[in-house]
N, C-alpha and C positions, 0 to 999 in steps of 0.2 A: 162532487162538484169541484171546479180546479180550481180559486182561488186558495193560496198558498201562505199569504202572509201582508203586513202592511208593506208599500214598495216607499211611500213619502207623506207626508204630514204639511198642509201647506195652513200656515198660521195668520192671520191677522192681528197686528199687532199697535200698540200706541206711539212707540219711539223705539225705531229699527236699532239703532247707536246700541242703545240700553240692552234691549234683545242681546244684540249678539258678543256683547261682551259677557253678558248671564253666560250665554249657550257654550261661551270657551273655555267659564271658570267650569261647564256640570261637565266639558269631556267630549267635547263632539268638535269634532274635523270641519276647519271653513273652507267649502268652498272658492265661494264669491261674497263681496259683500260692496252695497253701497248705501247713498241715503234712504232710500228707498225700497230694498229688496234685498235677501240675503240667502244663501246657499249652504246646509249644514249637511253632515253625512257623520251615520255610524261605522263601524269596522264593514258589517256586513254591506254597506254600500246603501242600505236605506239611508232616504235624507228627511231633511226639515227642512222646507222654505217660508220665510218671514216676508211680507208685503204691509206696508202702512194700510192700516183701515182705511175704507173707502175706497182704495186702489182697483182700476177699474179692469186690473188681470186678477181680481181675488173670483170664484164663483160664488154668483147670486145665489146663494141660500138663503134661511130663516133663522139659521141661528145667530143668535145676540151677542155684542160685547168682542171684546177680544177673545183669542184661542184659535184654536184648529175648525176653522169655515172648510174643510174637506180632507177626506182622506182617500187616496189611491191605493189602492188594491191590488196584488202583484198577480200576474196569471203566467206557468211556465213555458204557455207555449202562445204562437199567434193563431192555430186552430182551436184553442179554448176560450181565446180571446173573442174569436170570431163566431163559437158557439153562443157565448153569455149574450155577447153582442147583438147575435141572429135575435133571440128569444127579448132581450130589456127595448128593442127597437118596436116591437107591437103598441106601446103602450106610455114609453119613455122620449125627449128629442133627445136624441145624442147629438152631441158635437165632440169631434174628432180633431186635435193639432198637431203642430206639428213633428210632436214626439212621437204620435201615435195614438198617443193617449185617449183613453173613450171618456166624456164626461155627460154626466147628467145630473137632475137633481130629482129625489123621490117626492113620494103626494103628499109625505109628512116634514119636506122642508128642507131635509139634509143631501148637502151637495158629495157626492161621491166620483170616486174617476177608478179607471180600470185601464191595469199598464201589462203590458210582457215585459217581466223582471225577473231575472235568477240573482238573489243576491249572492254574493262571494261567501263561501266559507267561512265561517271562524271559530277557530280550535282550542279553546280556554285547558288550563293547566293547574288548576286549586292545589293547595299544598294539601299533602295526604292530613288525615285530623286521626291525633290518637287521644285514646280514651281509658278507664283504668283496665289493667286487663288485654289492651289490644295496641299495639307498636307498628303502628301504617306511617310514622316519621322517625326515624331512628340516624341519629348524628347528622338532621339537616333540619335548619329553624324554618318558621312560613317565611316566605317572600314578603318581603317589606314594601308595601306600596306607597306613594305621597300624593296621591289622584285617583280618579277615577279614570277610566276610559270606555264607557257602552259600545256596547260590541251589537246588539238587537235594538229595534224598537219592536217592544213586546206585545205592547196593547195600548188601546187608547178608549177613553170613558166620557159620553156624555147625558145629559140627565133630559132622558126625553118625556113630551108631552103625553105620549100614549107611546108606554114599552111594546105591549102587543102588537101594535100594530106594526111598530119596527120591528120587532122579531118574526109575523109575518112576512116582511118583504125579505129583511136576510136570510130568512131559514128556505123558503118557497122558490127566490128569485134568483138568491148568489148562493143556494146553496151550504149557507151556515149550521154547525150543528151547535143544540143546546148543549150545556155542559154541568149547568148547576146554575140552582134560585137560592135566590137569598128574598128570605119572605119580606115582602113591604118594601124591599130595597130596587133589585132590578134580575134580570137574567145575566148570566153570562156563557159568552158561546165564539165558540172558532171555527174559522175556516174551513172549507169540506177538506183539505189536502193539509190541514195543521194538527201536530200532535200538541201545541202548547194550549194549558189549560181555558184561557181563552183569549182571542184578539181585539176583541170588544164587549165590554159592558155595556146593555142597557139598563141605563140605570130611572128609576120613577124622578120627574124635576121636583115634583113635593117633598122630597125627603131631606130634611132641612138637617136630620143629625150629622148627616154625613157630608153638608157642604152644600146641598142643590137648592137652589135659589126659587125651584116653579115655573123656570123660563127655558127654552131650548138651548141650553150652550154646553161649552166646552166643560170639561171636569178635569181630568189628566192623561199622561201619556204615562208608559212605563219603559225605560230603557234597562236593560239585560246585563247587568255586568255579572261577574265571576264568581263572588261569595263576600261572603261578609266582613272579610278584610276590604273588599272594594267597594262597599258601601260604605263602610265607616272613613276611610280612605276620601273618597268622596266630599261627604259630610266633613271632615276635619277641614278639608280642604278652602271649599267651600264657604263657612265659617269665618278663616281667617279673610276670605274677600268682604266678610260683613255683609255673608244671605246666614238666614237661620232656617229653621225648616217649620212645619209647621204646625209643632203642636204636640204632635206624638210620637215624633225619634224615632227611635230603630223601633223593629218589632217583625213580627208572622204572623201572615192573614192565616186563619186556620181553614177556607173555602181552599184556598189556592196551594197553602203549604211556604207559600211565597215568602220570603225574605223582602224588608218592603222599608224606606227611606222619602216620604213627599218632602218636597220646596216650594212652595210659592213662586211662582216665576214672573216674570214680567209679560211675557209674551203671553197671560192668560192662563188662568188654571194653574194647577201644579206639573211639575215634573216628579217624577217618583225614580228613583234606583231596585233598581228588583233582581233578585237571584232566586235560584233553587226553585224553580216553579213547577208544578206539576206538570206531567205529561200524558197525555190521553190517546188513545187512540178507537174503533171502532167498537170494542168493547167494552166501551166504558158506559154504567149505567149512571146516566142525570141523580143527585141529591136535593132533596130542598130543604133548606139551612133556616133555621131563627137566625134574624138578622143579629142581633149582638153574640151568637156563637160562632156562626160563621166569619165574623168581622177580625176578630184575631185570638191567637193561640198565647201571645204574649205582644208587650206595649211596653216599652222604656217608659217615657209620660203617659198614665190614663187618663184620657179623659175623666170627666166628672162622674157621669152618668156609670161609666166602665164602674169606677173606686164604689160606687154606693153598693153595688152586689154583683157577685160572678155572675154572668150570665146562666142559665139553664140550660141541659143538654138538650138541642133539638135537632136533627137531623136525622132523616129517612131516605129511603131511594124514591124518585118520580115513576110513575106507575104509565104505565102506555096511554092509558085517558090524560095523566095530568103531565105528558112528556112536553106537549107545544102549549096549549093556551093554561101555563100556569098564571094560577092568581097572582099579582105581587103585591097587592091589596091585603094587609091584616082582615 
């Protein structure tokens, strides 16, 4: 199925002002910006638009509070465009502006849009890493960073009402594939035309360990930087504007492999720095993960919960009955 990646992130937000001097200290390119609405973009040319809640250019969805009220969806071409298009018009109103753009909203609330987007290229350059035994840096130090800069917007997570049934409309309708369960927590899954581990989490709203409140909203975004000097980088950065992050520092989710940095943001939810993520492609078979094993491989701050005992090994492969309507119910 051709959807390739997110194209933009359109946020509602409390106090645009606030927003978007957050959004310059994490590393993203302004646009435009004014009282009311604001224009962000990563290297790869994906953006972030910021609009005052209430704003009667946000789309009507269902989900609550500030955060990301829709995500656009990038398609390579305008005859795949006009595929999805053909087939979500049975059943869906689309409205169509004047970017092009397809919007609509699903029968479980969440407003979605669908663009022809090739993002730009972007070619990162990690300093080679040596280790005892092996000399991949030899009379050249790493590159000294004092920022971050996101190059992708990775993924983005919110805590739905009923996962299954989102995972029925993206895997059936756009085309999503599964990619791995996190038991009790939520699925995660990407794009039919993505090799990154995944573009969205559905994540269960009851799962209070990890932040979901039981209500349909935003959770976080994840922007792509270079490696772990550019997270930390970041984070130093950051810091001295007087944002903290929250809670857990640096660390590696052990589902994803991912190198992983959250902030609290103002514009809703967190922002997350992420590197080193896995990559997937047609051959790769679905796992389903105990949720505190999959959660991370390591944690700067543990949680509480973390500190009282290692988690248990759980993880096995999903088997063809249990590939689509996995439980995420313990």
């Amino acid at each position: 199925m051709p959807i390739t990646a997110i194209a933009e992130l359109t946020y509602a937000v409390e106090d645009v002002e606030k927003c978007v001097r957050f959004l310059e200290d994490f590393g993203l390119s302004k646009l435009k910006s004014g009282s009311d609405h604001a224009v962000f973009e990563v290297l790869s040319g994906q953006r972030v638009s910021l609009y005052r809640l209430g704003d009667q250019r946000l789309p009507q969805s269902e989900i609550v509070g500030p955060g990301v009220h829709e995500c656009v969806w990038a398609l390579a071409s305008q005859a795949d465009l006009d595929g999805l298009v053909g087939d979500l018009s049975r059943d869906h109103a689309l409205v169509t502006d004047d970017s092009g753009t397809v919007h609509f909203v699903t029968s479980f609330g969440q407003a979605i849009g669908l663009r022809v987007f090739q993002p730009r290229p972007v070619v990162c350059s990690p300093s080679p890493t040596n280790a005892p035994g092996i000399v991949n840096r030899l009379n050249m130090p790493r590159k000294w960073l004092s920022r971050a800069v996101p190059k992708t917007i990775s993924h983005a997570v919110w805590g739905f009402l009923d996962v299954n049934e989102a995972f029925d409309f993206y895997h059936d309708r756009l085309g999503f594939r599964l990619t791995d369960v996190q038991k009790g927590v939520g699925l995660y899954i990407r794009a039919g035309r993505s090799t990154n581990h995944h573009n969205i989490m559905l994540a269960d709203a009851d799962v209070t360990l990890f932040g979901f409140s039981g209500k349909f909203e935003f959770h976080h975004a994840n922007f792509g930087v270079e490696d772990i000097d550019e997270i930390m980088a970041g984070k130093n950065y950051l810091q001295r504007q007087g944002y903290e992050d929250n809670g857990w520092g640096f660390g590696r989710h052990r589902v994803s492999s991912e190198l992983f940095l959250y902030m609290p943001s103002p514009t809703g939810g967190e922002v997350e720095y992420g590197a080193d993520c896995d990559q997937v492609n047609e051959q790769w078979r679905p796992r389903i993960w105990g949720a505190s094993f999959a959660a991370f491989t390591f944690v700067h701050d543990m949680p509480q919960w973390l500190k009282e005992r290692e988690p248990e090994w759980d993880v096995s492969y999903a088997t063809p009955e249990t590939s689509r309507h996995v439980p995420v119910k313990h």
